[in-house]
Backbone as a printed PyTorch tensor [residue, N CA C, xyz], in Angstrom:
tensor([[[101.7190,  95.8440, 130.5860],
         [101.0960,  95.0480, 129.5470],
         [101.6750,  93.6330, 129.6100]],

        [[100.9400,  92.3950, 129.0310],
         [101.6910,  91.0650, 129.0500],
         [102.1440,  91.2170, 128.0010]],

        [[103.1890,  90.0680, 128.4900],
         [104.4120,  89.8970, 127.3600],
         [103.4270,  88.7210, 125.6730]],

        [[103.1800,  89.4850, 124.8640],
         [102.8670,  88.7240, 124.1070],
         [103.7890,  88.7840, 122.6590]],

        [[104.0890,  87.5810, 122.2510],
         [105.0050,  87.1930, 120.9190],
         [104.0660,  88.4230, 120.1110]],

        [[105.2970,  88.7440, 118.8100],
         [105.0600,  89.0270, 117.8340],
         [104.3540,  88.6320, 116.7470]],

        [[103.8630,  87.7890, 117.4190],
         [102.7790,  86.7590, 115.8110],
         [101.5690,  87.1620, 116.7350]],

        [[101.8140,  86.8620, 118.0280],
         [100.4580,  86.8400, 119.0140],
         [ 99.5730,  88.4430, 118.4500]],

        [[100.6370,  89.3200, 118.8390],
         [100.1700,  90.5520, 118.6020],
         [ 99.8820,  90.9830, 117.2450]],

        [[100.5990,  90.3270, 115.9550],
         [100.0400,  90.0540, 114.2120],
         [ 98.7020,  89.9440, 114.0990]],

        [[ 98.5370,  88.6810, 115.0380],
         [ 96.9270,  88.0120, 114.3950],
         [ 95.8940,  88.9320, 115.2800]],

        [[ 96.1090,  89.4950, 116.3690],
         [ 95.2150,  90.1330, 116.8030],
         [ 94.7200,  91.5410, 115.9760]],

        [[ 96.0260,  92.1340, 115.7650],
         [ 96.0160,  93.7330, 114.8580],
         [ 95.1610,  92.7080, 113.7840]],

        [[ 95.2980,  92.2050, 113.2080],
         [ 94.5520,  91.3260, 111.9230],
         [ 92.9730,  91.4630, 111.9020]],

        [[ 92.1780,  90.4960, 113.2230],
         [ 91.6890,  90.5340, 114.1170],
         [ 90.8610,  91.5980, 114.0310]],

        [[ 91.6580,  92.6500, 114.2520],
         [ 90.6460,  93.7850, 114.5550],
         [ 90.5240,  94.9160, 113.8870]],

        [[ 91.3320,  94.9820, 113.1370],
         [ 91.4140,  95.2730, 111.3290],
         [ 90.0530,  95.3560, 111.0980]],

        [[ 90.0050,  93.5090, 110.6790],
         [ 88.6940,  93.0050, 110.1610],
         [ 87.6790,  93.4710, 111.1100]],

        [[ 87.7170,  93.1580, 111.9620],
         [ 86.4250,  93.7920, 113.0320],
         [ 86.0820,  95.4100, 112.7680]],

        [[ 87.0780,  95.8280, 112.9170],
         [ 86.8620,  97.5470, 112.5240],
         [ 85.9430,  97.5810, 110.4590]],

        [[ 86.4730,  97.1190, 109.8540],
         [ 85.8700,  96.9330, 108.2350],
         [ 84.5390,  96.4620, 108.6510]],

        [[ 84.3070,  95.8540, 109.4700],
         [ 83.0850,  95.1910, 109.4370],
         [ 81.9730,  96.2220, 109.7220]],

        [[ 82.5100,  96.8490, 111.1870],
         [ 81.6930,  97.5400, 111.4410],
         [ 80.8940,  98.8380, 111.0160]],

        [[ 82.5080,  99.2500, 110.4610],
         [ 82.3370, 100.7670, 109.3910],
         [ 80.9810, 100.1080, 108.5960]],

        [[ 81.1920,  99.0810, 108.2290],
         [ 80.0540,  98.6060, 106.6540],
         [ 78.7210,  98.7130, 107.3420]],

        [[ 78.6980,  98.3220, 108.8910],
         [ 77.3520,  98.2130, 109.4450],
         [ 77.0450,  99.0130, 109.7830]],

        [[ 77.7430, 100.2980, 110.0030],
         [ 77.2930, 101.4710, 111.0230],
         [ 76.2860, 102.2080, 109.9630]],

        [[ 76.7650, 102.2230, 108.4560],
         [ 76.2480, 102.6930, 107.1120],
         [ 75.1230, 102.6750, 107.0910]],

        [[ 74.2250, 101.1240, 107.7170],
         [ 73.0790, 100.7520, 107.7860],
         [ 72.2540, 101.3620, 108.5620]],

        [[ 72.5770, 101.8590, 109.8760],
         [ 71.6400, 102.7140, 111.2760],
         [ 71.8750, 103.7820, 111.0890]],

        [[ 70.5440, 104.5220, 111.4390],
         [ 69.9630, 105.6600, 111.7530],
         [ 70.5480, 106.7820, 112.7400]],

        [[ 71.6890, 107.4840, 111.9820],
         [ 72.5150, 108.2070, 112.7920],
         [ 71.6220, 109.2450, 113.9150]],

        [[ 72.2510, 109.2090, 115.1250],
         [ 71.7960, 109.3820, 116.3350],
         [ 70.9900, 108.4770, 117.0520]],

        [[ 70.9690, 107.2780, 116.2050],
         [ 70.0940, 105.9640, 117.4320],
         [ 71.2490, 105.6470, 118.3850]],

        [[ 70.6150, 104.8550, 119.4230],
         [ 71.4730, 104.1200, 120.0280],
         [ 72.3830, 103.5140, 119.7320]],

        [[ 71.9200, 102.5140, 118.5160],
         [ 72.6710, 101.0030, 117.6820],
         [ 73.9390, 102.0930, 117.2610]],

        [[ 74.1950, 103.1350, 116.1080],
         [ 74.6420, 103.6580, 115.7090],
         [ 76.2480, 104.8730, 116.5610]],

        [[ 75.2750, 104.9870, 117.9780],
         [ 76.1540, 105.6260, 118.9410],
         [ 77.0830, 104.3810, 119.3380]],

        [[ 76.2070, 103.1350, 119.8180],
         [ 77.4010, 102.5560, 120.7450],
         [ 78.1810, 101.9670, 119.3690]],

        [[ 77.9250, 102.0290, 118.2240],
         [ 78.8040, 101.0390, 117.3820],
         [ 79.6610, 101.8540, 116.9050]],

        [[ 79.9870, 103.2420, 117.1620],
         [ 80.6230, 104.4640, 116.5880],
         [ 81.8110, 104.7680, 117.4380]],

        [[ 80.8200, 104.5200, 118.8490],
         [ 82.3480, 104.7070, 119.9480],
         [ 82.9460, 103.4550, 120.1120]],

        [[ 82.4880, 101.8540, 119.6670],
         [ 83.5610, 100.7150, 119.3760],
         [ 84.2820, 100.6310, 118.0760]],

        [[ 84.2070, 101.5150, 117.2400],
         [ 84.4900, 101.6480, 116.2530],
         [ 86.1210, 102.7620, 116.8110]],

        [[ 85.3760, 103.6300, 117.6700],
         [ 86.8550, 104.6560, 118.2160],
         [ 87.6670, 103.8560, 119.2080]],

        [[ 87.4410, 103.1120, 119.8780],
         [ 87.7030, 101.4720, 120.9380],
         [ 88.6850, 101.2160, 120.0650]],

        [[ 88.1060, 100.4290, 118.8960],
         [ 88.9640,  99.7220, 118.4690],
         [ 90.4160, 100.1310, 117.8610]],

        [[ 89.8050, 101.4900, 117.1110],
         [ 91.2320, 102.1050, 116.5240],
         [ 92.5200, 102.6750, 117.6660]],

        [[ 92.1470, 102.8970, 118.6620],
         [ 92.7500, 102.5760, 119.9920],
         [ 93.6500, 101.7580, 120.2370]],

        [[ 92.6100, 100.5630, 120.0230],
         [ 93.0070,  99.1840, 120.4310],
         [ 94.2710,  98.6800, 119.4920]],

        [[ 93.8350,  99.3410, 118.2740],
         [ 95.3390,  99.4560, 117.0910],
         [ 96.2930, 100.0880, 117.1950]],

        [[ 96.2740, 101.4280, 117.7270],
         [ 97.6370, 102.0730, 117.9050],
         [ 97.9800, 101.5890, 119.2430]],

        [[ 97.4870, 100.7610, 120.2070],
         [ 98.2700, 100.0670, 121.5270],
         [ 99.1240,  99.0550, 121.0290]],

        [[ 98.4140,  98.2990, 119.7440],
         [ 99.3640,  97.0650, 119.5290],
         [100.5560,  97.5030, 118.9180]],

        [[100.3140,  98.4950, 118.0600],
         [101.1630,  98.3210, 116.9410],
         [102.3740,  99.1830, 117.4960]],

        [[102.0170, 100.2240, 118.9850],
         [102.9100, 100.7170, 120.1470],
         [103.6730,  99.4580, 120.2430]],

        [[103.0180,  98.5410, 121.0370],
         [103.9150,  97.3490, 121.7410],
         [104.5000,  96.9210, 120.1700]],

        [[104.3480,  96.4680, 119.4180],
         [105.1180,  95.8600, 118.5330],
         [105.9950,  96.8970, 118.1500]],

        [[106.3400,  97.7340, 118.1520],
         [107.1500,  99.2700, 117.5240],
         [108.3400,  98.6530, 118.8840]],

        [[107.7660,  99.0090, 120.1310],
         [108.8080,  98.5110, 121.2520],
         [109.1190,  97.2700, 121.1760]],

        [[108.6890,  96.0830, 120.5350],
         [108.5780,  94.8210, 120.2220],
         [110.3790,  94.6310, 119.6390]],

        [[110.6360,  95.2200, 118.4680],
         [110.8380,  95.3950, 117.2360],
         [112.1760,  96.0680, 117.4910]],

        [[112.1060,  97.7760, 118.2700],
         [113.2990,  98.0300, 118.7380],
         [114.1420,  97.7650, 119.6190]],

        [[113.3580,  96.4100, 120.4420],
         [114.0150,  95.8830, 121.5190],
         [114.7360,  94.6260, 120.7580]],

        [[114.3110,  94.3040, 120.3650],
         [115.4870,  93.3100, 119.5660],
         [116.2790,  93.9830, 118.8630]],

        [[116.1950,  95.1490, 118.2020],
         [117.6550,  95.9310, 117.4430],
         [118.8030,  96.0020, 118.9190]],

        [[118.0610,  96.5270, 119.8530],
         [119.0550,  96.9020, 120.5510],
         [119.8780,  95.6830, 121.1040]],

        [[119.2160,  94.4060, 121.8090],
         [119.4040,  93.6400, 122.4200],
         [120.1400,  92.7270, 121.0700]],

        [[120.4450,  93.1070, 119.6410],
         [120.9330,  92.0060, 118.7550],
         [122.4560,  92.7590, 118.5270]],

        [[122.6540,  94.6450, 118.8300],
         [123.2460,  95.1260, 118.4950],
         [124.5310,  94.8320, 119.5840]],

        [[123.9350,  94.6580, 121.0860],
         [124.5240,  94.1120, 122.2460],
         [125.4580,  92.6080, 122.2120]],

        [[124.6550,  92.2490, 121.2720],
         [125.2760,  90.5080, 121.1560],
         [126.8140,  90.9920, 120.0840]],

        [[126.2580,  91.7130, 119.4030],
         [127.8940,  91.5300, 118.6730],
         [128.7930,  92.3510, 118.8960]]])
């Protein structure tokens, strides 16, 4: 994975938070078993994915500085 800051990886989880709320609200609208409704159901499972990867890297984010602060003293 690239090395991205801890704010980098904030605003994205943020990001896609909102993107995920959005979509839940729209999926409400289509005709379960259409198309619109399938592909917006499995970016809807994408995305929550896409949340437990970040919030992985930030978890390792997070305990890598405990360790590396516990080293300094």
């Amino acid at each position: 994975m690239n090395n991205y800051s801890k704010e980098e990886l904030e605003e994205g989880l943020k990001s896609i938070k909102s993107t995920i709320g959005k979509c839940e609200k729209a999926i409400l609208k289509l005709k379960e078993n259409s198309a619109q409704h399938t592909l917006l159901s499995r970016r809807i499972k994408a995305f929550h994915s896409s949340v437990n990867l970040i919030e992985t890297e930030m978890s390792y984010l997070i305990n890598s500085f405990m360790v590396d602060d516990k080293m300094l003293r």
